[in-house]
N, C-alpha and C positions, 0 to 999 in steps of 0.2 A: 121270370118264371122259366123253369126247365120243361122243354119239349123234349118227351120221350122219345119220340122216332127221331127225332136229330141228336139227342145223346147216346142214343144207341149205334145209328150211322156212325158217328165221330171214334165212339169204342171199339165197332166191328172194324171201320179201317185202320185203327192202329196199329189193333191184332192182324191184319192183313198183312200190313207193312213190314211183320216179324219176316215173311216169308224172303225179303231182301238180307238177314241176316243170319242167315244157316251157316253160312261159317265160325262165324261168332261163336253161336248159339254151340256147335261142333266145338270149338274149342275152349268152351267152358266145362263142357261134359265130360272133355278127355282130361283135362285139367285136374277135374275132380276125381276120374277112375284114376288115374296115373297114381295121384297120390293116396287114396284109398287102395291100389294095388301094392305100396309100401307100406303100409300099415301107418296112415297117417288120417288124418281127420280132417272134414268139411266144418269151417267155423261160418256164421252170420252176425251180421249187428246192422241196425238203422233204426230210425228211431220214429215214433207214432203208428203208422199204418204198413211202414217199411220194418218196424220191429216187429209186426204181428207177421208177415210176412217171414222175416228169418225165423221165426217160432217155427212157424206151417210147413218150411221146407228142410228145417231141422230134425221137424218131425215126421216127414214122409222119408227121410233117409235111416232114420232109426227106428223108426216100423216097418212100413213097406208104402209102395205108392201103390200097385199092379197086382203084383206078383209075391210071391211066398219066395223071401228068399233071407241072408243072415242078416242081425242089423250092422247098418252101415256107420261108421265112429263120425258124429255130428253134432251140432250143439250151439244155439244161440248164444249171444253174452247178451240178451237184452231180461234174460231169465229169472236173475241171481237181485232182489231188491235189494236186501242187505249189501252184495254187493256194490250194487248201483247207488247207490248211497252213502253208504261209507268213502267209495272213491270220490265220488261228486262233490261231499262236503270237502273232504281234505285234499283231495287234489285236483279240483275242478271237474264239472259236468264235460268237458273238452277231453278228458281223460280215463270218462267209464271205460271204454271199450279198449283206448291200448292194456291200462294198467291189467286189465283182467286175459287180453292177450300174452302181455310177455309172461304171465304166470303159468298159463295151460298151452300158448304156442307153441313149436317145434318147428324147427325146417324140415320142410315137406309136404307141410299143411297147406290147406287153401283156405282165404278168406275171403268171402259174398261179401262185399259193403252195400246196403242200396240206399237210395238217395236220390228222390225225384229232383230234389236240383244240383245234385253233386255237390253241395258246397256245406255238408253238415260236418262241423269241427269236430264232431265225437269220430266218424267216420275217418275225416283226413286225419285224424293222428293216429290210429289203428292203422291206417295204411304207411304212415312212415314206419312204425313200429316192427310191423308185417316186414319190412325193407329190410330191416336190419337184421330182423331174424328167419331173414331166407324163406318166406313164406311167400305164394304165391297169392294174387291179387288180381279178384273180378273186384270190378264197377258196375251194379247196375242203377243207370241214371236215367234223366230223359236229354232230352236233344236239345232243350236250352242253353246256351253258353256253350256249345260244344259238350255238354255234360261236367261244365266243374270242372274244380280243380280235381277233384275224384278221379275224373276221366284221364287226365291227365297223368297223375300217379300212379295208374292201373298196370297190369300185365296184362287184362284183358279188360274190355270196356266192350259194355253193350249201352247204347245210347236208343233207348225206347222210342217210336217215334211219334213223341206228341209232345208239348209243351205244359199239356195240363195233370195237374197229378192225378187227378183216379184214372184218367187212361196210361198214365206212366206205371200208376200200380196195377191196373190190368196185364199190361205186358209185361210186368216183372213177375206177377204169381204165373202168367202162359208158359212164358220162358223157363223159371223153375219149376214145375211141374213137367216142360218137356224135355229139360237137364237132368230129372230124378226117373225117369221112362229111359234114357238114353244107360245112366249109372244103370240101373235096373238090369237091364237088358246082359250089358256087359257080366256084371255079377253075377247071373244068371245062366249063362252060356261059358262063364272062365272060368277053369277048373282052378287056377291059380288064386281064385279070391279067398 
């Protein structure tokens, strides 16, 4: 049975623990402004609670999170069913998210992969994909395994610190939301956006 005041303790320190990764965290956000300052695009994909996730941070980039400001060029690939299905059947479930990468990526771009255990096959093929076509690469994972082969693959890798997934996705929607505050800000203060 779940104890409330001890899953809440366990949630509140994970989120605490983000505070060891401000670097990180820093160069995810510049990551993002750099290439949204070249007129490039923030992509997401992962898949279950990590897909509803790149929806929610897709869509605070192309609204607004804060502040009134232009929208920002963003866009899940967990969106598109027809998509997702079309590719799945014919070219494997392993495949949704490259095949729809190399269609709409461009060098320049960044792509969020999240993935509590690092190790979701639709994810590491997008990130090979992303390699090839010059696109930059966040992991966001948890701290199991070193975070996956994910982690591994990455340009940039934030490795959540918890083992268990609703606090791995805790710190993943913390994290994006204070990467869409950081973009924000930027945009909002650079006359150049």
């Amino acid at each position: 049975m779940v104890d409330p005041e001890e899953y809440l303790r366990n949630s509140a320190g994970a989120v605490e623990r983000l505070h060891e990764m401000t670097d990180t965290i820093d160069k995810i956000a510049q990551a993002c402004i750099n290439a949204l300052r070249m007129g490039n695009k923030v992509i997401f994909c992962g898949n279950g609670g990590s897909a509803a996730d790149s929806q929610h941070l897709a869509a605070e980039f192309m609204g607004k999170f804060l502040q009134d400001r232009r929208p920002l060029p963003s866009l899940a690939l967990t969106v598109d069913t027809s998509a997702l299905t079309a590719i799945g059947n014919d070219f494997g479930f392993h495949m949704v998210f490259a095949r729809q990468l190399e269609g709409i990526g461009r060098d320049g771009d960044v792509l969020v992969g999240l993935s509590t255990s690092g190790n979701s096959d639709n994810v590491i093929m997008a990130f090979h994909k992303a390699k090839e076509m010059g696109i930059t690469t966040v992991a966001m994972v948890g701290e199991s395994n070193d975070g996956g082969a994910l982690a591994q693959l990455a340009d940039i890798a934030l490795r959540a610190p918890s083992h268990e997934t609703p606090h791995i996705q805790e710190c993943h929607i913390t994290v994006g939301h204070l990467v869409c505050a950081m973009v924000e800000d930027s945009v909002v203060e650079d006359a150049q956006f």
